[in-house]
N, C-alpha and C positions, 0 to 999 in steps of 0.2 A: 656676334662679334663684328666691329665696324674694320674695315679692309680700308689699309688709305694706300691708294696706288703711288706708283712714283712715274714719272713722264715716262719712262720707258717702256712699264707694264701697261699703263696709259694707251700710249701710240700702239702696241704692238697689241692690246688685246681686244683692244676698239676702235682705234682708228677710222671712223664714220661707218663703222660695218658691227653690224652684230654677229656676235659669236656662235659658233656652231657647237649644240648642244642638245642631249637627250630628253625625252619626256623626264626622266627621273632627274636629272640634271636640271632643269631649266625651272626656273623660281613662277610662283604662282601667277605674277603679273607679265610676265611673258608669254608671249605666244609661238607659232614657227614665225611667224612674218614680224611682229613687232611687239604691240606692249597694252595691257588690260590695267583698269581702274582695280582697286584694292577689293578681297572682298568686302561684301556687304553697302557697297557704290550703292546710288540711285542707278535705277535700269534707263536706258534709253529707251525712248520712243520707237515705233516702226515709222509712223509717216513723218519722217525725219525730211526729206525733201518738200511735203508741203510747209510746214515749219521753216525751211531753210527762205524759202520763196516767200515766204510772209516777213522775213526779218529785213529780208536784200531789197521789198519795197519799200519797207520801214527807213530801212538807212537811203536810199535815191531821194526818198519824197522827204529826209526830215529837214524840218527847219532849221533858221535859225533864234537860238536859245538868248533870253536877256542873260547875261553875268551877273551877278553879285558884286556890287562896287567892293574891290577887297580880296576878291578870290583869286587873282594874281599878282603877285607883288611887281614891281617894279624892277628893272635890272640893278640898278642902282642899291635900289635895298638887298634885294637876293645875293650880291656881293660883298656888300656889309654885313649880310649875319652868315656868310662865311666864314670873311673874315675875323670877324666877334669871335667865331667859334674855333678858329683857331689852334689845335694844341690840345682838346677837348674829345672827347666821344661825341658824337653829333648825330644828327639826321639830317637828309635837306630832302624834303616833297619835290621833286621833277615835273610831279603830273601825271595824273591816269596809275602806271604801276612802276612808276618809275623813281630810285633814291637814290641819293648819294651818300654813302655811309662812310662814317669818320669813328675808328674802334682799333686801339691798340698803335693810332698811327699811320695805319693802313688806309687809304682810301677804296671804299668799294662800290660800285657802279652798278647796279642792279637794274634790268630788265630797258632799257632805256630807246624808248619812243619817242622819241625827240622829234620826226619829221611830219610833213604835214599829213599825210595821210596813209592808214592803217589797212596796205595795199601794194600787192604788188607790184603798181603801175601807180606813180605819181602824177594825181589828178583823175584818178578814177578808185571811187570806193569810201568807206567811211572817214572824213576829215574833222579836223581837231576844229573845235570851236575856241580855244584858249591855246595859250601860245605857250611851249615848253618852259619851267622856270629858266632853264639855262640850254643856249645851241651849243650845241657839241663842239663847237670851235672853243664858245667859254668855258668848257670845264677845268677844273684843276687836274693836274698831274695824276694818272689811274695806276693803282697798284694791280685791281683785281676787279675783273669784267664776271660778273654770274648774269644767268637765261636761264627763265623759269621753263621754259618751251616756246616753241617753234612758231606760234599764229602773230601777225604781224604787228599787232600792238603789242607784242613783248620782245621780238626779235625782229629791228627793226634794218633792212639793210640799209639805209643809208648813212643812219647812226653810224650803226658797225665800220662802216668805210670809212668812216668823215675820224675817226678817235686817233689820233697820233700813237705813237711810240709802239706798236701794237706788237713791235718785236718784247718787248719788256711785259708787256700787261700777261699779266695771268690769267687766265679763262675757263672757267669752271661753270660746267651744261651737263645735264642729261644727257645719257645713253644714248649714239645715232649725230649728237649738233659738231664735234667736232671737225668733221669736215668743212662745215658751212664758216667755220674760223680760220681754218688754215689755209684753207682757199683765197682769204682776204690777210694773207700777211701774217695772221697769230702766231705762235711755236709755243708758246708756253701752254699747251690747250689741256685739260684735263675732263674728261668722261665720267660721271658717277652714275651707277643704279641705285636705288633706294637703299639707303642705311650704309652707304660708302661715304670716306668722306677723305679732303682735299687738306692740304694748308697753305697758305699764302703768307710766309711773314710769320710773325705769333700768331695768327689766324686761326679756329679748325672752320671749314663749311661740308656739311652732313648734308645729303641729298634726302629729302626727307617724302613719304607719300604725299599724292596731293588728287584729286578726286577731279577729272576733266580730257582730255586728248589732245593730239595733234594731227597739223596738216597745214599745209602751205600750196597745194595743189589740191585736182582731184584724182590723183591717182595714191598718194602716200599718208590715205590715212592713218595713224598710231604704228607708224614706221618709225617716229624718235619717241624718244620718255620726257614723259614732264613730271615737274618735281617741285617741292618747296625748299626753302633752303634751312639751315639751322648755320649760323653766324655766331663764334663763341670765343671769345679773349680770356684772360686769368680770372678778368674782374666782370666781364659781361658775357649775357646769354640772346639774343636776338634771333627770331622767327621770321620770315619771309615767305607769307601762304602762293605767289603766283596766282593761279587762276588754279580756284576749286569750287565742289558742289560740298557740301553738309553730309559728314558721313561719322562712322563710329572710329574710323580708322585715328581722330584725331586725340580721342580720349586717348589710344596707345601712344601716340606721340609725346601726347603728355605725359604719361605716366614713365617713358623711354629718355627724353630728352628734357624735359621741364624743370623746374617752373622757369620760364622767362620775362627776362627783363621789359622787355617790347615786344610785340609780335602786330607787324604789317599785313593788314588783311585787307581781300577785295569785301565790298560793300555793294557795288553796283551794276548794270548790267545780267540785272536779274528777271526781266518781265520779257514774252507771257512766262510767266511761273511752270508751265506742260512744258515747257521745250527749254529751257535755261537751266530746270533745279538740279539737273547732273551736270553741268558746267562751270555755276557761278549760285553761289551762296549769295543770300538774301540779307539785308542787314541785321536781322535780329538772329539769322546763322551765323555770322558774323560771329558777334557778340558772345555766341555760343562755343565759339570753335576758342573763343577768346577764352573761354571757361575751363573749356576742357584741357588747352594748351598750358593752365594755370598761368598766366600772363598778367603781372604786374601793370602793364601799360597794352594800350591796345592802338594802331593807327588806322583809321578807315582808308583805304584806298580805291581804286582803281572806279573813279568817280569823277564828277567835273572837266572831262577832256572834250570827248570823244563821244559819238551820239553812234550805238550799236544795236540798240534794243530798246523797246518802247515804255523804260519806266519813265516818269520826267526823270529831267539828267540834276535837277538840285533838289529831290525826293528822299534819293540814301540817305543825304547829312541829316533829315529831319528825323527822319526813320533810326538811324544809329545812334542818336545822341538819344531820344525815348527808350531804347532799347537796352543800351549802356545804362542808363541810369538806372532801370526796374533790375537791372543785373547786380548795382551797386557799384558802378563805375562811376568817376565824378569826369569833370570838364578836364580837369588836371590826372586824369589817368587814360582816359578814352579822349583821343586827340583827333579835330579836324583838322589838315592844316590849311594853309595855303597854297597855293603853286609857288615855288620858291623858297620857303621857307623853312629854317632851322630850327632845329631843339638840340639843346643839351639830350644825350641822353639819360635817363634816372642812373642813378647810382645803383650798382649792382648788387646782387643779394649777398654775394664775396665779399663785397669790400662793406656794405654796410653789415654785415655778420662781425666782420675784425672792427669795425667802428664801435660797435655795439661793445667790444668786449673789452674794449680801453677804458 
């Protein structure tokens, strides 16, 4: 049964601390200190440090990347197909894992890495080769802030700072991030563990499994939870994977919360394949988890930014569009987008069900 907290239980039963709880008590992906992959995860490596030390020379020494005339829009356009969209269920690509979602009315802001570099010191560490659809000064008015977890290309602190009104925004994170909210101004902050979920508005968002970790230092490894979101109105159903590896847990997902309308998936940031595959799914995982999720529409993400690992950085798109298709996905169901760029979102299985019966 899903538990949807109210601020008060919220604040008081997690307020940035996990709760004190017994071996019989304490759910399978918890630990005493923090928080375990689902079972039946890919296993981590041991020589996890030389792995680490291969990637951090990868990211010092990478170059820089040609663009794809195209692969970021323009400001001018990126506010035009705002605009356009207007009044609408929407999307808008941010860049890397980052959307701006338009559903029921609501605006929602998801994972949002807007600054130049994926670090916690500005000017040291991996930096954006493409430029955010939109700085965080331009954005429209935010109902509702979600964080997939804690690693700096998804919780990004200068964003966080830079968002107006943050007494009003609602803010919906994994187990352990509320502090790191309320600390910077938020109040409306809400906590979920896997299969809790929140509302914002007409909103539900479900904190849903997701195959990967956290840390923002090195002392606080898998000290917070990370999660996928499930995003759901009268008429839509929307998936938000975060950062995950390919695991079985998603067939449950599906089978639990499905079928969806869309579901935004990472794509990239998957090479060497020995030290990534319990991290980051590979495109045709992707494509996969797109299957299992029963997922009407698929978006490839967390791609074309940001140079982290050593697959070429414009490889996923060719890779996911081959992979989508032997799936039976078309161009018009498996979407690349742009940096900037809006979709209508499809019309829901709700409202096309009642369409269907007129």
């Amino acid at each position: 049964m899903n538990y949807m907290p109210s601020d008060r239980v919220s604040e008081r039963a997690w307020g940035g601390e996990l709760p004190v709880t017994t071996e019989l008590e304490r759910p399978s992906h918890h630990t005493r200190v923090g928080f375990r992959n689902p079972a039946g995860s890919p296993e981590r490596l041991r020589q996890r440090n030389r792995l680490l030390k291969f990637l951090w020379r990868q990211r010092i020494h990478a170059r820089t990347y040609d663009v794809p005339a195209g692969h970021v829009l323009p400001m001018g356009a990126v506010l035009y197909g705002l605009d356009a969209a207007l009044g609408h269920d929407s999307v808008t690509w941010l860049g890397h894992a980052a959307f701006l979602v338009r559903l029921a009315r609501q605006t929602v802001l998801i994972d949002p890495f807007l600054s130049e570099y994926a670090s916690p010191v500005q000017g040291i560490g991996p930096r954006r080769f493409t430029p955010p659809g939109l700085p965080a000064h331009a954005l429209p008015a935010i109902d509702a802030l979600l964080v997939s977890h804690n690693h700096y290309d998804h919780l990004d602190t200068e964003t966080i700072e830079a968002l107006p009104h943050k007494a009003h925004v609602r803010v919906i994170v994994p187990l352990g991030l509320g502090r790191f909210f309320r600390s910077r101004g938020y109040r409306l902050v809400t906590e979920l563990d896997w299969h809790h979920q929140a509302s914002t508005g007409p909103l539900t968002v479900t904190a849903v499994p997701a195959i990967h970790r956290s840390a923002r230092t090195l002392i606080d490894r898998n000290r917070t939870l990370w999660a996928g979101f499930v995003i759901e109105s009268d008429e839509r159903r929307l998936y938000f994977g975060g950062d995950t590896g390919y695991g079985a847990v998603f067939t449950e997902t599906g089978r639990r919360y499905g079928p969806f309308d869309l579901a935004m998936l990472g794509i990239g940031c998957y090479a060497p394949r020995a030290a990534m595959h319990m991290n980051h799914a590979n495109p045709e995982e992707a494509i996969q988890i797109a299957l299992d999720l029963k997922a009407r529409h698929v978006i490839g993400m967390h791609w074309g930014t940001i140079v982290m690992t050593v697959e070429p950085p414009f490889e996923p798109p060719v890779r996911f569009r081959k992979a989508a298709s032997h799936a039976g996905f078309t161009a018009e169901t498996a979407w690349l987008m742009k940096v900037g760029e809006t979709r209508l979102v499809p019309m829901g299985a709700k409202r096309a069900a009642a369409a269907a019966a007129r």
